[in-house]
N, C-alpha and C positions, 0 to 999 in steps of 0.2 A: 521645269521642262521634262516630260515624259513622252518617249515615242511610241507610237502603236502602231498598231497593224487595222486596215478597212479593208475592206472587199463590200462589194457590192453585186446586187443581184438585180433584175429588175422582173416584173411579172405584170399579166394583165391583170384587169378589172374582173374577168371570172378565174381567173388563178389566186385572188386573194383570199376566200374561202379558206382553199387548199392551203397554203403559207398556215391560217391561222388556227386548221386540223392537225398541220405538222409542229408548229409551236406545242400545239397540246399534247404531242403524244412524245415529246420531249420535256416535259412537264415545266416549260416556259413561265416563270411568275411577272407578269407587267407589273413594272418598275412606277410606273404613273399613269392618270387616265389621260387619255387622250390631249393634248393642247395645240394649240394655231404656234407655228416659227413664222418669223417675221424678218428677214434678212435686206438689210440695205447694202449691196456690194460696191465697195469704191474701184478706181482703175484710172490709169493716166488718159493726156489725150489719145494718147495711140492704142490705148486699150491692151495693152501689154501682158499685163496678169492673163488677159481673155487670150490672149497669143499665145503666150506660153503658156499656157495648159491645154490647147488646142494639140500644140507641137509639143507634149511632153516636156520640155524643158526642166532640167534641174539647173540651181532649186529654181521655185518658184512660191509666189506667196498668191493667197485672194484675204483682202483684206473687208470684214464687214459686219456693222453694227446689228444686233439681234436684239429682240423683245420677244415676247410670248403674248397669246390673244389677244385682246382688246387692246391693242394699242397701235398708235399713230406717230409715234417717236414724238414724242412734247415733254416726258417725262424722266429727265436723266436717271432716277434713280431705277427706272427697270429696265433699261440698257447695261450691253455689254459690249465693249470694242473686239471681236475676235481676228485674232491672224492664223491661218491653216499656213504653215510654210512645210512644203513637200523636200526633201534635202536628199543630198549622199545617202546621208546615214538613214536616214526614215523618217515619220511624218508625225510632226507634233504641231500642236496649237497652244498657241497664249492669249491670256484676258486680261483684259485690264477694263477699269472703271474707268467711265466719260463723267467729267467736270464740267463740258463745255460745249454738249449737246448739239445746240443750235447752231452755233458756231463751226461746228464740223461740219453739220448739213451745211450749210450755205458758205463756206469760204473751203471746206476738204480738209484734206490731213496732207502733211509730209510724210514718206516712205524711205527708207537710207537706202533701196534699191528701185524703185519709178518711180523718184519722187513724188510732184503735186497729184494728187489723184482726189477725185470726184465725185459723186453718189450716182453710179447709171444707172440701177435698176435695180428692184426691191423684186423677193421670192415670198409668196407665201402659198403654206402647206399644211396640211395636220401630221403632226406625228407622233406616233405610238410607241412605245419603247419597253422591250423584253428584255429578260436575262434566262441563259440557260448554260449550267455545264461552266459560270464564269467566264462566259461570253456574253456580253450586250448584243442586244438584234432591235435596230428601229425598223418600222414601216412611214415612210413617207408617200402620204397620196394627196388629191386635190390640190394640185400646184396651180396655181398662180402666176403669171407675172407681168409685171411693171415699169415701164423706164419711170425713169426720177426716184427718189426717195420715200418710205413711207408716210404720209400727208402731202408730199406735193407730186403726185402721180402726172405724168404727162403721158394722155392718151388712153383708150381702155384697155385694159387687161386682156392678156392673152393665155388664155388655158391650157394644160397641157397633162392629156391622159397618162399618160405614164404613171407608174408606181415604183417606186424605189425602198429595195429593202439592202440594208448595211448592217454589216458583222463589222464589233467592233472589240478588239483584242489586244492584252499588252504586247509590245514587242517581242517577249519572250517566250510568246504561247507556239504551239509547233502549226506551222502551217499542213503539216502533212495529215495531222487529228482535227483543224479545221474545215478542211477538205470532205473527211468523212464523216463529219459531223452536221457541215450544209453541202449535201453532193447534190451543188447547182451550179453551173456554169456562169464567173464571175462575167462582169462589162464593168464598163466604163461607162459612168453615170455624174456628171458633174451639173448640178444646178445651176451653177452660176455659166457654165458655158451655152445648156439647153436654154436655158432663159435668155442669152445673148442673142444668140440665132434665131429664137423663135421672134423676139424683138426688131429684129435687124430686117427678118423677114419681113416683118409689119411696117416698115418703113419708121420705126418710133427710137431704134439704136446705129448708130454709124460708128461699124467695127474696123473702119479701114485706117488701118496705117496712115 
């Protein structure tokens, strides 16, 4: 377990140019080409993790399976179980490998903090991924989103313009040189909450308590 430090930025559709003028003139090397994420996000009936990241809440966890491109989740071996838990002390995530794939889709996981939880909606995006200065920088654009799980989608898809770029830093990097290093005005950008809402809006997720 290692904690880090995110920030996030968000920009439009003709601001991404710009991001990827300014990546260059900090001689940014991308880390890989391009690829599709693919996130299945679990949550109890009361949708709780969705709650509490709404309301800030410490800690709190989002719990959810990921693949990369071409994939439908049928293939345990190119899954990964992830937990993002937000804490006290700061923000780290754990993986672990799924054995038992299908099974989690269709009967959930147990959680030692919301227990039974569910598969409500799947994200998908492309993302790009820089390094400069020993700082990571993704661009996430063309979101996607889904209630149900990937392969068993209930309902069509709901788009969502937005662009999301994340600085991604050890714990121990100085916040005040990351500052002047992306001098852009962080937000608050959670996928799995914009995907709740934008869902909930469509009549396809029920966030209510």
């Amino acid at each position: 377990m290692s904690f880090r430090i995110e920030q996030k930025l968000t920009v439009s559709a003709r601001q991404l140019h710009e991001i990827y003028r300014w990546l260059a003139s900090l001689d940014a090397q991308r880390l890989f080409p391009p690829r599709v994420v693919i996130s299945t996000y679990f949550d109890n009936l009361r949708c709780q993790m969705f709650h509490d990241s709404e309301e800030g809440s410490l800690p709190r966890k989002k719990i959810r399976i990921r693949c990369y491109n071409d994939c439908d989740h049928t293939d345990p071996g190119r899954h990964k179980l992830e937990t993002k838990i937000n804490a006290v002390e700061g923000r780290y995530k754990t993986i672990e490998d799924i054995s038992e794939l299908q099974r989690m889709l269709r009967l959930g996981l147990v959680d030692s903090t919301y227990g039974v939880c569910q598969p409500l909606l799947t994200v998908r995006y492309v993302r790009e991924y820089f390094s400069t200065n020993g700082v990571r920088l993704t661009v996430d654009r063309d979101l996607a989103y889904h209630a149900g799980s990937a392969g068993r989608p209930r309902g069509a898809a709901v788009d969502d313009p937005g662009i999301a770029v994340e600085i991604k830093a050890s714990h121990s990097a100085s916040l005040d040189e990351l500052v002047n290093l992306f001098p852009v005005p962080r937000i608050r950008f959670s996928k799995y909450s914009r995907a709740a809402l934008a869902l909930s809006a469509a009549g396809l997720v029920d966030l209510r308590y």
